[in-house]
C-alpha positions as CSV (number, residue, x, y, z in Angstrom):
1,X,0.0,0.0,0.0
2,X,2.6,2.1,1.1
3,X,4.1,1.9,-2.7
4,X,0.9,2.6,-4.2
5,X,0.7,5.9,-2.2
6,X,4.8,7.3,-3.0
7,X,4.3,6.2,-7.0
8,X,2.6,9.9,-7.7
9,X,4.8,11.5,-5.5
10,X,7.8,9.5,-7.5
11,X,6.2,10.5,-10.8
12,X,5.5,13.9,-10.2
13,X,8.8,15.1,-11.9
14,X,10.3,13.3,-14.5
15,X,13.7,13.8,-16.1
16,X,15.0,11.9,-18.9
17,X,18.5,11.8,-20.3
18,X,18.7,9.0,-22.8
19,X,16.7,7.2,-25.1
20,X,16.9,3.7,-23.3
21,X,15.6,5.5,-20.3
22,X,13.2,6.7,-21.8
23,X,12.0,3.4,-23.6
24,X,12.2,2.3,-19.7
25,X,9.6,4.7,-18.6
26,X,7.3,3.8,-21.4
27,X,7.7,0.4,-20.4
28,X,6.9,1.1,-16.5
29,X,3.9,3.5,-17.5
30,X,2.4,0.5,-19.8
31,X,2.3,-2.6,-17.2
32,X,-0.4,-0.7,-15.8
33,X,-3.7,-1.7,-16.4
34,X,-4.5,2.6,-17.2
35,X,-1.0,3.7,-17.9
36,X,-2.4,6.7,-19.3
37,X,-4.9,7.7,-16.6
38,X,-1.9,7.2,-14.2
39,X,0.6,8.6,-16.1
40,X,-2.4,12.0,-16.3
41,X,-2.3,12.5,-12.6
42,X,1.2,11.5,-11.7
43,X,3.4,13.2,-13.8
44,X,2.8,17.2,-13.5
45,X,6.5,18.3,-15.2
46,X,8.5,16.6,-17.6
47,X,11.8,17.5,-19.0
48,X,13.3,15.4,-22.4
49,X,16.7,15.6,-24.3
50,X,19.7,13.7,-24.4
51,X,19.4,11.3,-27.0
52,X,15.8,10.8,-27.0
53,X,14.6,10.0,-30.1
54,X,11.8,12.7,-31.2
55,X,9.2,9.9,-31.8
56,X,10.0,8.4,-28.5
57,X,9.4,11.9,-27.1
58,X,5.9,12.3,-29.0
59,X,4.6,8.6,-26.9
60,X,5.6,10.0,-23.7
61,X,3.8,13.3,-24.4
62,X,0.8,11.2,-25.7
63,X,0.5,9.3,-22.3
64,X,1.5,12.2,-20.1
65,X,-1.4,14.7,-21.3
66,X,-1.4,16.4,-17.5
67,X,1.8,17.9,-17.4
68,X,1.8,21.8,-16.6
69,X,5.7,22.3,-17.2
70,X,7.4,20.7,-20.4
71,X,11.1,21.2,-20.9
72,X,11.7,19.5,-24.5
73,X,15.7,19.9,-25.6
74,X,15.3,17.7,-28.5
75,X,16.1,17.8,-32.3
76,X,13.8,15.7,-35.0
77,X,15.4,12.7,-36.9
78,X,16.1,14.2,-40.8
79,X,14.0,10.8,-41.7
80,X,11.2,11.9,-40.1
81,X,10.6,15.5,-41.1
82,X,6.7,15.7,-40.0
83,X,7.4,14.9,-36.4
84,X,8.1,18.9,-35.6
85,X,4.2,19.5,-36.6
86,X,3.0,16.5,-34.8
87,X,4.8,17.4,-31.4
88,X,2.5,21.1,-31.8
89,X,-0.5,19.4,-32.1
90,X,0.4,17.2,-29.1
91,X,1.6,20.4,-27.1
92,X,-1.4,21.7,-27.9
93,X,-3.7,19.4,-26.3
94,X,-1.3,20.4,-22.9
95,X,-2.2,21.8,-19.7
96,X,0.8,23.4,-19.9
97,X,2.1,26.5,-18.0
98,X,5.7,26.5,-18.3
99,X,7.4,25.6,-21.4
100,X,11.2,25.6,-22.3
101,X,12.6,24.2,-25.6
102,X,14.7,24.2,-28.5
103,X,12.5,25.7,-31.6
104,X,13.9,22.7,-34.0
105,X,11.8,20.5,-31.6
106,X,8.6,22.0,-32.3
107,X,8.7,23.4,-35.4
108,X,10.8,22.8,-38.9
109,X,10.9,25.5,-40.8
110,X,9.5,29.2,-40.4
111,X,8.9,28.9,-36.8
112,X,6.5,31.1,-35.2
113,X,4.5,31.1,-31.9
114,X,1.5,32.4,-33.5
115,X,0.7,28.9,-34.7
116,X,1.3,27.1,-31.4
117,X,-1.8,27.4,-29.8
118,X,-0.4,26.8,-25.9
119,X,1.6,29.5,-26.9
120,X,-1.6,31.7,-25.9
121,X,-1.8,30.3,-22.3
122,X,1.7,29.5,-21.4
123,X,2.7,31.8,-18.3
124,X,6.9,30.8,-18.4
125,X,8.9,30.3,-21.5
126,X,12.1,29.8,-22.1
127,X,13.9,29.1,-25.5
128,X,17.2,27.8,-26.0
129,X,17.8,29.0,-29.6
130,X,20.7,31.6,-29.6
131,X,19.9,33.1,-32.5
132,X,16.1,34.2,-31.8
133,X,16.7,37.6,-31.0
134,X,19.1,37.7,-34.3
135,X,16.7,38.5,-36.9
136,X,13.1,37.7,-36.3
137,X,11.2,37.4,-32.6
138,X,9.2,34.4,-34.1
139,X,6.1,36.3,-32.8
140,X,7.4,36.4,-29.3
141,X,5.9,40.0,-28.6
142,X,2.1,38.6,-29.6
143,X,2.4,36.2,-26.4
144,X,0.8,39.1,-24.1
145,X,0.0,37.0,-21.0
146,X,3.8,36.2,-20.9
147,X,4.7,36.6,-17.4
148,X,8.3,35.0,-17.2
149,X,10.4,35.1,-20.2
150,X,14.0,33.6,-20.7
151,X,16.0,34.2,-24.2
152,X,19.4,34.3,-25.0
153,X,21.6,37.8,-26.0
154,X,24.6,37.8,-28.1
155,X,26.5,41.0,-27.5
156,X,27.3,41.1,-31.4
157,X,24.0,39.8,-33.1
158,X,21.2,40.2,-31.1
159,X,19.0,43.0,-32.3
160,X,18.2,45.6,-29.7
161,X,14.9,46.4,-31.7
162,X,13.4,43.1,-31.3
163,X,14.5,43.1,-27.5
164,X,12.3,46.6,-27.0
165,X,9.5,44.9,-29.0
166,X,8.6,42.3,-26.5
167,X,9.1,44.9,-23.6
168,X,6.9,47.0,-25.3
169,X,4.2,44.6,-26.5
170,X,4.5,41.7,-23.6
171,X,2.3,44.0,-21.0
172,X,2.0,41.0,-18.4
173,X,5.8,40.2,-18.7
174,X,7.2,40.6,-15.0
175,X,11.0,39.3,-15.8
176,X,13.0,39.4,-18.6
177,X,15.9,37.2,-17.7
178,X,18.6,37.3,-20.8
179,X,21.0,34.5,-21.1
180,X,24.7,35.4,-21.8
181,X,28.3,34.4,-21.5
182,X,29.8,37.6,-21.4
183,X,30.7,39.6,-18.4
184,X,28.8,42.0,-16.6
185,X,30.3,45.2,-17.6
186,X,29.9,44.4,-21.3
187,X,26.5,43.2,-20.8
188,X,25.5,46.6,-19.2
189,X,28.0,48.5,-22.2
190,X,25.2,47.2,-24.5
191,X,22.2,48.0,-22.7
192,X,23.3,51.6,-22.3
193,X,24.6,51.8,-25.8
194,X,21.1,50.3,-26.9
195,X,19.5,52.9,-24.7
196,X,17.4,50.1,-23.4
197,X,16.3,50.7,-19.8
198,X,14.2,48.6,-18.0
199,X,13.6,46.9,-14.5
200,X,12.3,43.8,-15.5
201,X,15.6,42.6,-17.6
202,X,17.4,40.5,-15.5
203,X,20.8,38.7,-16.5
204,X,22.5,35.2,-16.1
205,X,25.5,32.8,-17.5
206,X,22.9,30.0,-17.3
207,X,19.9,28.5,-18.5
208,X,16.9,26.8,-16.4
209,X,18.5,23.1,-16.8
210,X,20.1,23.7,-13.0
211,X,16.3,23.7,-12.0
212,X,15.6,20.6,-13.0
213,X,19.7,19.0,-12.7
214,X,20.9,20.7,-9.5
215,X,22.1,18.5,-7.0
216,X,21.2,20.5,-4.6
217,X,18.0,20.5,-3.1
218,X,17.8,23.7,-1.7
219,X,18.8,25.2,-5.3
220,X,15.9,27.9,-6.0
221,X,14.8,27.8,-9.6
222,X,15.6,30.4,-12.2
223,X,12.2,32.3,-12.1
224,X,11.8,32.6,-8.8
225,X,15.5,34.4,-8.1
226,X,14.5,36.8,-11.1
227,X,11.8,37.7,-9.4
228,X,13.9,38.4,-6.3
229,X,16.0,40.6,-8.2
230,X,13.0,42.5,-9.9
231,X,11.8,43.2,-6.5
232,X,15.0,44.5,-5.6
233,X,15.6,46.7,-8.3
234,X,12.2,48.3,-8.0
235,X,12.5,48.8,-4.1
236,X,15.8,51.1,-5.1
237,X,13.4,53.2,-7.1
238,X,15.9,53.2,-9.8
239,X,18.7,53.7,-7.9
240,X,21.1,51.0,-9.6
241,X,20.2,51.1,-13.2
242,X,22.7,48.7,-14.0
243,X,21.4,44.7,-15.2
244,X,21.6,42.5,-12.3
245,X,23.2,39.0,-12.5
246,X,21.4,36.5,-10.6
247,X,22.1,34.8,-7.7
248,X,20.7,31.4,-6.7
């Protein structure tokens, strides 16, 4: 009995790193006699990449329709080119809140969040993509109810313009954290340069994969010390205009 109870508490967050794993957790989920009912309550965040095989990542996201927070780090198979289209139709069955993925996951060419339809409810996103503020926002500034947004800034193609779009347009967006290598000083060098001011953008040398990989138990995830410096910044009233690195 006492198994029976701990199994959704087990479940509840699942991490997987490598296709036989994965295969593994198929295999557990189906000598149920409801693997997918169970699977529906149990498993409230899932995280995928490694090695996984995008197909075997579309039959874990076809029993696990409950999750709320999907981190999906995978790239299609060039044998299977419609799998891209099939993971958004999957996604968008989702309960989802929080997503964080690589855009070759979900889409395979043109991307655009206008044609994801969790895109429209999705609270937390992060994308992994480097070059997404190069260019195009791939209709990042149109997800309005954006409250917790996490992209990556490179110093020498990232275009300040489509940065100030999605201040500008995201009008729920409460942090801006910006992922980037470089050092503080020249990260603040191109803010000032850019003329870009703003209390919400936040700055770090890493992405959310510590909140699901830490070791540590204690470690606070990513959103939650953005927040913290967010609240900071706006309780100096403008004092330190300078982008804050954060701190977990």
């Amino acid at each position: 009995m006492a198994t029976v109870r701990l199994e959704p508490i087990l479940y509840r967050v699942v991490k997987l790193t490598r296709e036989g794993q994965a295969q593994h957790f198929i295999k557990c989920l189906h000598l149920r006699k409801s693997p997918q009912s169970f699977a529906y309550a149990a498993v409230k965040a899932l995280c995928i990449y490694g090695d996984i095989q995008t197909t075997t990542a579309l039959e874990i996201l076809q029993d696990c329709t409950g999750i709320t927070s999907l981190a999906i780090w995978t790239l299609p198979n060039a044998e299977v080119s419609p799998i891209p289209e099939l993971m958004q139709e999957q996604v968008n069955t989702l309960p989802l809140r929080r997503l964080s993925l690589s855009v070759a996951s979900m889409f395979s060419t043109s991307p655009s969040f206008t044609t994801l339809d969790i895109a429209r409810v999705i609270t937390h996103l992060e994308i992994l993509d480097g070059w997404v503020l190069w260019t195009v926002t791939i209709g990042i500034e149109k997800l309005t109810q954006l409250t917790h947004l996490l992209l990556a800034l490179n110093l020498q193609l990232s275009c300040p313009e489509h940065l100030q779009k999605i201040l500008n347009h995201c009008s729920n967006l409460k942090v801006l954290i910006l992922r980037s290598p470089e050092n503080q000083n020249d990260v603040n060098t191109w803010f000032k340069v850019h003329d870009i001011h703003d209390v919400r953008i936040v700055w770090t040398d890493e992405s959310s994969w510590w909140d699901w990989f830490s070791p540590s138990r204690n470690h606070r995830n990513t959103w939650d010390c953005g927040e913290d410096v967010v609240a900071w910044r706006r309780r100096m009233k403008g004092v330190y205009q300078d982008i804050q690195h954060i701190e977990c």
